[in-house]
C-alpha positions as a Markdown table, in Angstrom:
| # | Residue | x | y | z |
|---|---|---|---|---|
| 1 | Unk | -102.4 | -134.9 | -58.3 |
| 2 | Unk | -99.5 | -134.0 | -56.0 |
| 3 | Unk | -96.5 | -135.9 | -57.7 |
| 4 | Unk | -93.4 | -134.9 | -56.0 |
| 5 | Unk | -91.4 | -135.2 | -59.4 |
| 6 | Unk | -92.8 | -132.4 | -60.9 |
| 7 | Unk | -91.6 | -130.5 | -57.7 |
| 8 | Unk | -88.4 | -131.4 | -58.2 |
| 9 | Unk | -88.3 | -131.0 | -62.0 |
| 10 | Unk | -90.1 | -127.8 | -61.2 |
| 11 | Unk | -87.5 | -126.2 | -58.9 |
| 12 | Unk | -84.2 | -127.7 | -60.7 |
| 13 | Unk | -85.9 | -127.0 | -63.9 |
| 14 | Unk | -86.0 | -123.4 | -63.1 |
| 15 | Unk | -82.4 | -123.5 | -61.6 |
| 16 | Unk | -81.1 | -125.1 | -64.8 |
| 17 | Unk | -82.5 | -122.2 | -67.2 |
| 18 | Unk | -81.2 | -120.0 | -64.8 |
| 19 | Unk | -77.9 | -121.3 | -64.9 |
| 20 | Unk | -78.1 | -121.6 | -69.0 |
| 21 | Unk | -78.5 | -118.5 | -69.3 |
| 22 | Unk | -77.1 | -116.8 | -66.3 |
| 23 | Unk | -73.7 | -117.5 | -68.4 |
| 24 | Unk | -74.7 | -114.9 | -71.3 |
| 25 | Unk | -77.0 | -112.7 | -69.7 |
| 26 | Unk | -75.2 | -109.3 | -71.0 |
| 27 | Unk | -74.1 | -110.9 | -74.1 |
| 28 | Unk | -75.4 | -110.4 | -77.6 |
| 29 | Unk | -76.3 | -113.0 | -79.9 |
| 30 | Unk | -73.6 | -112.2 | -82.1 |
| 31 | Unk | -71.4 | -112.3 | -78.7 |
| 32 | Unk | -72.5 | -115.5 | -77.7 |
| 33 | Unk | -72.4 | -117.1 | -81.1 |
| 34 | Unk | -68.5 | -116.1 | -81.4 |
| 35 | Unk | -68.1 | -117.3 | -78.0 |
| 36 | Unk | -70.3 | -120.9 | -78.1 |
| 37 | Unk | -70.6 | -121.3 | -81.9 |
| 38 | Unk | -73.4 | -121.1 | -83.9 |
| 39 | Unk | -75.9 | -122.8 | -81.5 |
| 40 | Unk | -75.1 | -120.7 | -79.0 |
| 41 | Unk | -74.6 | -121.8 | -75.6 |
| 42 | Unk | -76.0 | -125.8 | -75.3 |
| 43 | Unk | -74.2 | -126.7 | -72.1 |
| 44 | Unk | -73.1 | -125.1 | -69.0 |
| 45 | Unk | -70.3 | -122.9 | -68.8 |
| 46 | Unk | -69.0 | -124.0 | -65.3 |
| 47 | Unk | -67.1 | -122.1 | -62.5 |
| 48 | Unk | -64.7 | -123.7 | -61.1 |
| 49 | Unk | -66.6 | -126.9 | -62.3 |
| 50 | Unk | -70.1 | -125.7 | -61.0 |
| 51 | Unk | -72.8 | -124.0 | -62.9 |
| 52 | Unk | -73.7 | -121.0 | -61.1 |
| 53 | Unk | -77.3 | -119.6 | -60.8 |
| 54 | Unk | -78.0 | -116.6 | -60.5 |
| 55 | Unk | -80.7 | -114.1 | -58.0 |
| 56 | Unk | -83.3 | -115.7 | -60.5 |
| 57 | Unk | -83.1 | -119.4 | -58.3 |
| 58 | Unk | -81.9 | -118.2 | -55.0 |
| 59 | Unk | -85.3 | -116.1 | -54.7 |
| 60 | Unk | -87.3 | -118.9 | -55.5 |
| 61 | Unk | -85.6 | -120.9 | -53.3 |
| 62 | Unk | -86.8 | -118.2 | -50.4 |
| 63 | Unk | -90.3 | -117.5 | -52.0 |
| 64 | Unk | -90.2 | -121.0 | -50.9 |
| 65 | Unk | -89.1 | -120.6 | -47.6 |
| 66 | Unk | -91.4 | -117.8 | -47.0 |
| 67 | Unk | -94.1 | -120.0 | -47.7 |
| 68 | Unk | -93.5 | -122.6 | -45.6 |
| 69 | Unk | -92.9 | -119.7 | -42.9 |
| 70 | Unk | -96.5 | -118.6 | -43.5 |
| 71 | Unk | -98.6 | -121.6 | -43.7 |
| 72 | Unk | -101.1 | -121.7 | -41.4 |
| 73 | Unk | -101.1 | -117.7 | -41.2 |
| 74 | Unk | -100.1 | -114.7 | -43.6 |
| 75 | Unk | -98.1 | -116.3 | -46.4 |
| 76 | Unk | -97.7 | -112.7 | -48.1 |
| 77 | Unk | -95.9 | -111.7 | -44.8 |
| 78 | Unk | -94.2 | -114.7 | -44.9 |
| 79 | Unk | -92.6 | -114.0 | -48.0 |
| 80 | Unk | -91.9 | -110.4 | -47.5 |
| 81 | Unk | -89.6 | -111.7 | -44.7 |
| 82 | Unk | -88.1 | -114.3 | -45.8 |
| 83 | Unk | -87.1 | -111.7 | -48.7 |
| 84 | Unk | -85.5 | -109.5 | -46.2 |
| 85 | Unk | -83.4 | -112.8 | -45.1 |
| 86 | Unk | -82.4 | -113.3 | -49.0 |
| 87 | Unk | -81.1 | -109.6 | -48.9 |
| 88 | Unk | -79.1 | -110.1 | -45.9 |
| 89 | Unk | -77.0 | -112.6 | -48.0 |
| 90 | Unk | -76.1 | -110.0 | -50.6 |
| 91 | Unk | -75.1 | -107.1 | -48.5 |
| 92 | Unk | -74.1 | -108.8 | -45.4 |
| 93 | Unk | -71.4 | -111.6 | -44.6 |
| 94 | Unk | -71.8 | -115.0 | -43.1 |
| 95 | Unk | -72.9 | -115.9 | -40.5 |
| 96 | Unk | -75.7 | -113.8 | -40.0 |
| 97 | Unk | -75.9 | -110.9 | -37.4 |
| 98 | Unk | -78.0 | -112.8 | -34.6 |
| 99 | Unk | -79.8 | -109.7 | -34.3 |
| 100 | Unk | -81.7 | -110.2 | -37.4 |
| 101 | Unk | -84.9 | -112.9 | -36.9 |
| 102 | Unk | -84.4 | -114.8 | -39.8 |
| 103 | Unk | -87.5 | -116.8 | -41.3 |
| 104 | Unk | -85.6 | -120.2 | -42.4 |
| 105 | Unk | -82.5 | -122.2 | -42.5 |
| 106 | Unk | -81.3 | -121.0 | -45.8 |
| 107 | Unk | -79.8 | -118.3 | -43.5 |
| 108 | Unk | -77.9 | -120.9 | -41.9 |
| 109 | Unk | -76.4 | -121.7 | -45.4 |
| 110 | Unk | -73.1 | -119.8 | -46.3 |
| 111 | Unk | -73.2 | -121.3 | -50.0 |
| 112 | Unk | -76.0 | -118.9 | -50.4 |
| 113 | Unk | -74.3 | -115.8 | -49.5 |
| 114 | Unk | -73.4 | -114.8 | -52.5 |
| 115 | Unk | -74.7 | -111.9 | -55.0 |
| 116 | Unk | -75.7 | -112.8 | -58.6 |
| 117 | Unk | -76.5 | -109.7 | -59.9 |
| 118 | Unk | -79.5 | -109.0 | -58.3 |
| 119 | Unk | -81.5 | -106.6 | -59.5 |
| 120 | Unk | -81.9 | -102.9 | -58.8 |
| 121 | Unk | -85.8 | -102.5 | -57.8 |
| 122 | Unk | -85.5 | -105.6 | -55.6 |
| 123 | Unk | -82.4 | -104.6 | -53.2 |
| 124 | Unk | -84.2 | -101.3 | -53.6 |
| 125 | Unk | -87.9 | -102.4 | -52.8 |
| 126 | Unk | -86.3 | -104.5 | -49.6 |
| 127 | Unk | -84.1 | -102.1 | -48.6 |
| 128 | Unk | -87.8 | -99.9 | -47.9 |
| 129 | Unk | -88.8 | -103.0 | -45.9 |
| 130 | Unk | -90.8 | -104.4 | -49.0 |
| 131 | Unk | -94.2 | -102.9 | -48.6 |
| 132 | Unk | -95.5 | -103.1 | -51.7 |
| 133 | Unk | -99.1 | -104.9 | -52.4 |
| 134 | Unk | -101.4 | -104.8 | -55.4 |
| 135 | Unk | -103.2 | -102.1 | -54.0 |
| 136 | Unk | -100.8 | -100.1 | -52.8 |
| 137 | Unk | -97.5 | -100.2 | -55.0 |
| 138 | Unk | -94.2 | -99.4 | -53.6 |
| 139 | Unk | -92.9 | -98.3 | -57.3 |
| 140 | Unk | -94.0 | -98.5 | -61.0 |
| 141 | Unk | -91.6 | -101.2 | -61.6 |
| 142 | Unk | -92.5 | -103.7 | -64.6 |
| 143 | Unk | -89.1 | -105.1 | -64.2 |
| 144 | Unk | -88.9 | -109.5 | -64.5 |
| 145 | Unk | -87.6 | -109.7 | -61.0 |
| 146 | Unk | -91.3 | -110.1 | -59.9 |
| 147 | Unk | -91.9 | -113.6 | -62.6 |
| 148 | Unk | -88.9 | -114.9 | -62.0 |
| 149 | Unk | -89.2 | -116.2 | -58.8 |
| 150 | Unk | -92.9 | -116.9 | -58.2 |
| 151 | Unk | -92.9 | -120.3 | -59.0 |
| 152 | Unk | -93.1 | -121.7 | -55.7 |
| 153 | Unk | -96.6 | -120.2 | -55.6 |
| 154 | Unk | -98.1 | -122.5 | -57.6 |
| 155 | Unk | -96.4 | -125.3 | -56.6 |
| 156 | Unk | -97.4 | -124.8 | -52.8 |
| 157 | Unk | -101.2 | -125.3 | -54.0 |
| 158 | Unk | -100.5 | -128.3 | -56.6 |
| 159 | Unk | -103.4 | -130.9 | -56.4 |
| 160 | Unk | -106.1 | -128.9 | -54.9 |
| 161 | Unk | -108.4 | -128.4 | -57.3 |
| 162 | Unk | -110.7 | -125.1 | -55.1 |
| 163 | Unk | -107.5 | -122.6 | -55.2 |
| 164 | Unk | -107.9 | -121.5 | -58.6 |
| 165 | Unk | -108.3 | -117.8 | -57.4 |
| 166 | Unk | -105.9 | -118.1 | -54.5 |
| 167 | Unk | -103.1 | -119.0 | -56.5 |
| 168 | Unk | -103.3 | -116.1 | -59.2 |
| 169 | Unk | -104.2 | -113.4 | -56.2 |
| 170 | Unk | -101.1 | -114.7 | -54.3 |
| 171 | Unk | -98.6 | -115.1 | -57.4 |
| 172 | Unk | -99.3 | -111.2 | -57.8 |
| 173 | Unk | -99.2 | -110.3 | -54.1 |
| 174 | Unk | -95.5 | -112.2 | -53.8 |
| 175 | Unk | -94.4 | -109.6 | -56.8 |
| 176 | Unk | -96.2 | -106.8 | -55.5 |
| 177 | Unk | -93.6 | -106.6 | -52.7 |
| 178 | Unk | -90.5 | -105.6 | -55.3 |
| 179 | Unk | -93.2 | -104.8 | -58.4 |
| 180 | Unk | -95.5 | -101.8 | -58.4 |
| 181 | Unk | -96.2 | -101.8 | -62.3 |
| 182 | Unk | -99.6 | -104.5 | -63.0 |
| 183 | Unk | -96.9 | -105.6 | -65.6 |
| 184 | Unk | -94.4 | -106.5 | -62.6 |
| 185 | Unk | -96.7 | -108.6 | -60.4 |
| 186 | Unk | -99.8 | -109.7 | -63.4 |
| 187 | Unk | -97.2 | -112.2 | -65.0 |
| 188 | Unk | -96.6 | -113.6 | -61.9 |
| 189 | Unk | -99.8 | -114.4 | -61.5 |
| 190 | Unk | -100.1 | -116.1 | -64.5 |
| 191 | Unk | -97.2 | -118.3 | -64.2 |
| 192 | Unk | -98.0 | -119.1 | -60.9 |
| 193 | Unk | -101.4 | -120.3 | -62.2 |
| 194 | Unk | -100.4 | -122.0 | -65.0 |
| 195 | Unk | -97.5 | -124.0 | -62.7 |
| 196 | Unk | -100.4 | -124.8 | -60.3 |
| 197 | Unk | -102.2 | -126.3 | -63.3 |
| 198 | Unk | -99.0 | -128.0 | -65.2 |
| 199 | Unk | -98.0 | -130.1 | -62.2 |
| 200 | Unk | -101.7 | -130.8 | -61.0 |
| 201 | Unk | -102.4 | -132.2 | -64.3 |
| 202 | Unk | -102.1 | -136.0 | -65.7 |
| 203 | Unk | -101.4 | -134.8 | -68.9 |
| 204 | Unk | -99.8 | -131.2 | -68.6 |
| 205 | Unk | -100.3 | -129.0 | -71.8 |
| 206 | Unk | -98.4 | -125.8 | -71.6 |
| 207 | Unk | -101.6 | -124.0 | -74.2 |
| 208 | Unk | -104.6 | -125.0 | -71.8 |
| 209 | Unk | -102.5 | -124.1 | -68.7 |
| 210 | Unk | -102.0 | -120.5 | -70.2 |
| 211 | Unk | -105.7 | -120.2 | -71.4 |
| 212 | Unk | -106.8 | -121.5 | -67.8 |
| 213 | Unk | -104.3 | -118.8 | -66.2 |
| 214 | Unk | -105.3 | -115.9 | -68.1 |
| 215 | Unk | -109.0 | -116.3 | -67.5 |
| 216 | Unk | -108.6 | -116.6 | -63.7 |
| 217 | Unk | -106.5 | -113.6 | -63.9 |
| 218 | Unk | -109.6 | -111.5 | -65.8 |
| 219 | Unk | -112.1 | -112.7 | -63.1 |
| 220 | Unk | -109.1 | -112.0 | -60.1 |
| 221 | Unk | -108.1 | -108.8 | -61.8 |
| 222 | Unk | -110.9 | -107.1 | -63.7 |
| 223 | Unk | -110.1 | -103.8 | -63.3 |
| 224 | Unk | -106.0 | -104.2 | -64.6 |
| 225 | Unk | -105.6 | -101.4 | -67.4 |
| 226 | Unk | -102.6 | -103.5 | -69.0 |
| 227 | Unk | -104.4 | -107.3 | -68.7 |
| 228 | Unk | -106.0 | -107.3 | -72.4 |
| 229 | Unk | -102.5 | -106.3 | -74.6 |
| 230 | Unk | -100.6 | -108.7 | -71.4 |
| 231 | Unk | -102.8 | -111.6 | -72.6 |
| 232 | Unk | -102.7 | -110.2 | -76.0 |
| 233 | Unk | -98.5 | -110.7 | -76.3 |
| 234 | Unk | -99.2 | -114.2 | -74.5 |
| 235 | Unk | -101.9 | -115.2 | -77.1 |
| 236 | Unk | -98.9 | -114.0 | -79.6 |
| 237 | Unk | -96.2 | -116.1 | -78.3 |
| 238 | Unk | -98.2 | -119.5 | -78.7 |
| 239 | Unk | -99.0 | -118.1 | -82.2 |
| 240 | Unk | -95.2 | -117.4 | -83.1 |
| 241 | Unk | -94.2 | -121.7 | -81.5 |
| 242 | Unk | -96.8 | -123.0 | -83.7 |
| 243 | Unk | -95.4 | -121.0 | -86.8 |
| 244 | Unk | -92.5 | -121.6 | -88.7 |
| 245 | Unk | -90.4 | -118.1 | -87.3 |
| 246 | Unk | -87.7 | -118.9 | -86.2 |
| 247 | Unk | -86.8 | -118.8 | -82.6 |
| 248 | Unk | -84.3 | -116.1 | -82.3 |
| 249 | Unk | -87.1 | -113.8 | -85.1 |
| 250 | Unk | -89.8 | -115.1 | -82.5 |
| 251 | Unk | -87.8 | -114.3 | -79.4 |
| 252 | Unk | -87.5 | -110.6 | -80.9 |
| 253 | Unk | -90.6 | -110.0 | -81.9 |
| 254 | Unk | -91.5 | -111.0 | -78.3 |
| 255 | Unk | -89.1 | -108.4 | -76.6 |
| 256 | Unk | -85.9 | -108.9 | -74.7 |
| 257 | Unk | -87.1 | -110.2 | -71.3 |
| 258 | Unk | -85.7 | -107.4 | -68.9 |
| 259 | Unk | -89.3 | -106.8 | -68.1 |
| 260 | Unk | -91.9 | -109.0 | -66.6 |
| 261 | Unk | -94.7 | -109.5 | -69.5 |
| 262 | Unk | -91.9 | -110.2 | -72.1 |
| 263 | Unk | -90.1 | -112.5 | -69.9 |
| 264 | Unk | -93.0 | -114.4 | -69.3 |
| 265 | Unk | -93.9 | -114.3 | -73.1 |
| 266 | Unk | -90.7 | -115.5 | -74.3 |
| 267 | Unk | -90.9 | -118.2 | -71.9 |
| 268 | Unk | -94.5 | -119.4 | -72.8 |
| 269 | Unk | -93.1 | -119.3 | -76.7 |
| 270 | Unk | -90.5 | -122.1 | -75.8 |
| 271 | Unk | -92.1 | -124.1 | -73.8 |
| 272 | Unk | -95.2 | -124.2 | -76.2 |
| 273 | Unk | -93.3 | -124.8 | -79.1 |
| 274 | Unk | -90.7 | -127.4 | -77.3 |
| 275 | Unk | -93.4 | -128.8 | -74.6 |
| 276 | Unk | -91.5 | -132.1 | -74.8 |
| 277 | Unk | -88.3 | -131.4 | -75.5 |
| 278 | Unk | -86.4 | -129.4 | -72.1 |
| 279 | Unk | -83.4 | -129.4 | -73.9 |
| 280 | Unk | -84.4 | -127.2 | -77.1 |
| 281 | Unk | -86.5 | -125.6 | -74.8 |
| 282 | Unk | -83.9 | -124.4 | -73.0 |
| 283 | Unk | -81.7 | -123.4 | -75.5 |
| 284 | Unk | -84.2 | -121.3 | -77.2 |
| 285 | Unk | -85.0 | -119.8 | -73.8 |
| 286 | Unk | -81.2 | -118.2 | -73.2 |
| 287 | Unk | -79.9 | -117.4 | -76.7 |
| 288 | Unk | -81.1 | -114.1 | -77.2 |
| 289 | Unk | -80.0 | -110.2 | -76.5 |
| 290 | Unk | -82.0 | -109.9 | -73.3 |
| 291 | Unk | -82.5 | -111.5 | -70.2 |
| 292 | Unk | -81.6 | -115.0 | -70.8 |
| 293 | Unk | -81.2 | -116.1 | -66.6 |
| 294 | Unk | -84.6 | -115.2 | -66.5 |
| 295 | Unk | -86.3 | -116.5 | -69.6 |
| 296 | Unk | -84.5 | -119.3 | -68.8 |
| 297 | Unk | -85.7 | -119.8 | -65.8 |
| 298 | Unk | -89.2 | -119.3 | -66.1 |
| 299 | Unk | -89.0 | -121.8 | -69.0 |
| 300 | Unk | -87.5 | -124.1 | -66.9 |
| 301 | Unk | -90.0 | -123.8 | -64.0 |
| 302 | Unk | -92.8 | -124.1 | -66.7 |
| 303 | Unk | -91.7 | -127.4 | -68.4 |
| 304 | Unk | -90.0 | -128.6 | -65.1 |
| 305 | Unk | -93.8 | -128.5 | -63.6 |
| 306 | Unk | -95.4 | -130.4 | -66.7 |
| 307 | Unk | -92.6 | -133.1 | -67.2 |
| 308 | Unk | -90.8 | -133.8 | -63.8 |
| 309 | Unk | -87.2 | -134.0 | -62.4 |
| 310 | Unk | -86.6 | -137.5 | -64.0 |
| 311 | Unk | -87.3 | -136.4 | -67.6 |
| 312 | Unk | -84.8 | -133.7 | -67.3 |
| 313 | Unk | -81.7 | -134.7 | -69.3 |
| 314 | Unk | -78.9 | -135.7 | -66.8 |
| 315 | Unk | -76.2 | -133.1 | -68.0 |
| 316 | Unk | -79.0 | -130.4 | -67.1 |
| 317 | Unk | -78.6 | -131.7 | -63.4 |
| 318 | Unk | -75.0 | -132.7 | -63.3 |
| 319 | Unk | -72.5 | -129.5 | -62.1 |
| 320 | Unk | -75.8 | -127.5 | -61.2 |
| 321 | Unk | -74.8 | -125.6 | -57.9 |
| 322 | Unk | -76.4 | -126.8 | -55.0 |
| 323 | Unk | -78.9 | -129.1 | -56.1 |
| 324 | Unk | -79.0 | -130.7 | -52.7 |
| 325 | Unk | -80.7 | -127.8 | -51.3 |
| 326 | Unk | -83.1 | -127.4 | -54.4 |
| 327 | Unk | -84.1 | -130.7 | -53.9 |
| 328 | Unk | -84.8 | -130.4 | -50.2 |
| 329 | Unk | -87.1 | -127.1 | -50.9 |
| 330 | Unk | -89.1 | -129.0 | -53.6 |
| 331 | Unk | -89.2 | -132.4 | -51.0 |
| 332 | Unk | -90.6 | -129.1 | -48.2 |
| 333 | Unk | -93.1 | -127.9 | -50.9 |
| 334 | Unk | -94.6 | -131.1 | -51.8 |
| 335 | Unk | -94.9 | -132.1 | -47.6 |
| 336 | Unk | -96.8 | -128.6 | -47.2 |
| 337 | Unk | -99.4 | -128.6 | -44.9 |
| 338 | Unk | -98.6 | -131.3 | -43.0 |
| 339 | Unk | -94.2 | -131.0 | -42.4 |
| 340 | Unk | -93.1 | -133.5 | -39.9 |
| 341 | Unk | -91.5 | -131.8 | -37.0 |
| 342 | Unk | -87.9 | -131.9 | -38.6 |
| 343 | Unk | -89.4 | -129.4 | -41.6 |
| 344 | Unk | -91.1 | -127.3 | -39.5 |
| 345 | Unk | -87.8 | -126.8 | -37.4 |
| 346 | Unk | -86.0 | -125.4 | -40.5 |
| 347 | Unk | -89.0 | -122.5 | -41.9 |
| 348 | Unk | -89.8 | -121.4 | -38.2 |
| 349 | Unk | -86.8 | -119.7 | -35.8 |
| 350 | Unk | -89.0 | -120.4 | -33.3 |
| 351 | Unk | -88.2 | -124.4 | -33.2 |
| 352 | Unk | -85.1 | -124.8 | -34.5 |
């Protein structure tokens, strides 16, 4: 199954988290309890009459691009560069310096030169030219900037049923370039697995997508010291949605997101415990004292994946920022391998 809904609800899924939470990120629950009221935030707290994303969605959106860059080659290489392009639009100004061979046309974009906060190991990693692999880490970072934008990953492979390996070994790879730490780039494994299996599925379940994930990553990654207690605080987090904790006592018993196992845990809690309800989902997802972009985010890509774009509730995708190009990635994504001419031109330099 290769429906291109769950592309799209995939992708704006993940922006819409993002955006949720990109809001309060810094903020306290106390903080953003006196600010929103007792529910916390529920709906987006515009800019300007826009709900801003943050580095969460516009790495995706060139994890994306460097996929499409790579297909029919290296798409770890592909991915590294198109990296280097997203760090050109936080410390450069548009238009780009036509010395610099960019990857894709989200260069082209000037919308998308904006910072958003991006985080310290990534500018840092890039700025090093983004060497990192599995086997040869660049750092020891466990930071979430490695989870939160390896979506695309799993959605580049949906519907092929023999990539089951591929998938988890290239979710980590696309981390490894920021993430040194097996706690950086092992949850980005996972959730590009269990994406790959949530929108290759009839009928997506959020549980068997995690217990399919986390056995592929045992047979890909036998040898990770940190796999057993990862898998162990994953285990944990469908315990806690299917108990009667409450989701902020859950949340924290989880962690606070700012690294990559608890961001993906807290992520897997909400979607398990509101698998068909985005909204809740959501809102569980960002009101919290850590990292709520991200676990927002990844909570967004993960039910976005098993639900599709035209589930999502409407005021999730009115105001979002730039949902025309988050559409046309996810419309790129679901055409991969076979782009027409006009797709191709916009991931190679080379024929545009």
């Amino acid at each position: 199954m290769r429906d291109i809904d769950r592309f799209r609800g995939c992708i704006v899924g993940g922006a819409a988290g993002d955006a949720l939470g990109y809001a309060v990120e810094f903020e306290t629950v106390e903080q953003i309890i006196q600010k929103y009221g007792r529910r916390g935030i529920t709906r987006y707290d515009l800019t300007d009459g826009v709900a801003l994303f943050s580095d969460d969605t516009q790495m995706t959106l060139f994890t994306a691009a460097g996929l499409l860059h790579g297909l029919g080659g290296d798409l770890r290489e592909g991915v590294r560069r198109s990296y280097i392009d997203w760090l050109a639009t936080q410390v450069e100004d548009y238009p780009i310096d036509p010395e610099h061979e960019s990857v894709s046309w989200l260069t082209d974009l000037p919308e998308l030169f904006s910072p958003r906060d991006p985080g310290n190991t990534c500018l840092s990693a890039l700025f090093a030219g983004g060497k990192g692999t599995v086997e040869e880490p660049l750092n020891n970072s466990r930071g979430c900037g490695g989870v939160m934008r390896a979506a695309p990953v799993g959605l580049l492979f949906a519907g092929d049923p023999d990539v089951s390996q591929k998938v988890c070994r290239l979710g980590a790879e696309v981390a490894a370039v920021t993430h040194g730490h097996e706690l950086g780039w092992l949850p980005a494994a996972v959730l590009a697995h269990m994406v790959w299996t949530l929108a290759s599925s009839e009928r997506p379940d959020v549980r068997a997508a995690l217990k399919s994930a986390e056995a592929e990553a045992r047979r890909t990654f036998p040898d990770a010291v940190y796999l057993d207690s990862f898998c162990d605080l994953l285990d944990r987090a469908v315990t806690l949605a299917d108990s009667s904790t409450s989701d902020l006592e859950a949340i924290r018993a989880l962690g606070a997101g700012w690294v990559g196992d608890e961001a993906l845990a807290i992520a897997v809690f909400c979607a398990a415990r509101y698998e068909r309800d985005f909204e809740r989902a959501l809102i569980a997802a960002v009101n919290h004292d850590g990292d709520s972009d991200s676990t927002g985010a990844v909570a967004g890509n993960l039910l976005g994946a098993a639900m599709g774009y035209e589930t999502l509730p409407s005021f999730f995708k009115d105001d979002l920022e730039q949902e025309n190009i988050l559409l046309q990635v996810a419309e790129d994504l679901h055409a991969a391998p076979a782009l027409t001419p006009e797709q191709r031109r916009r991931y190679s330099r080379d024929e545009r």
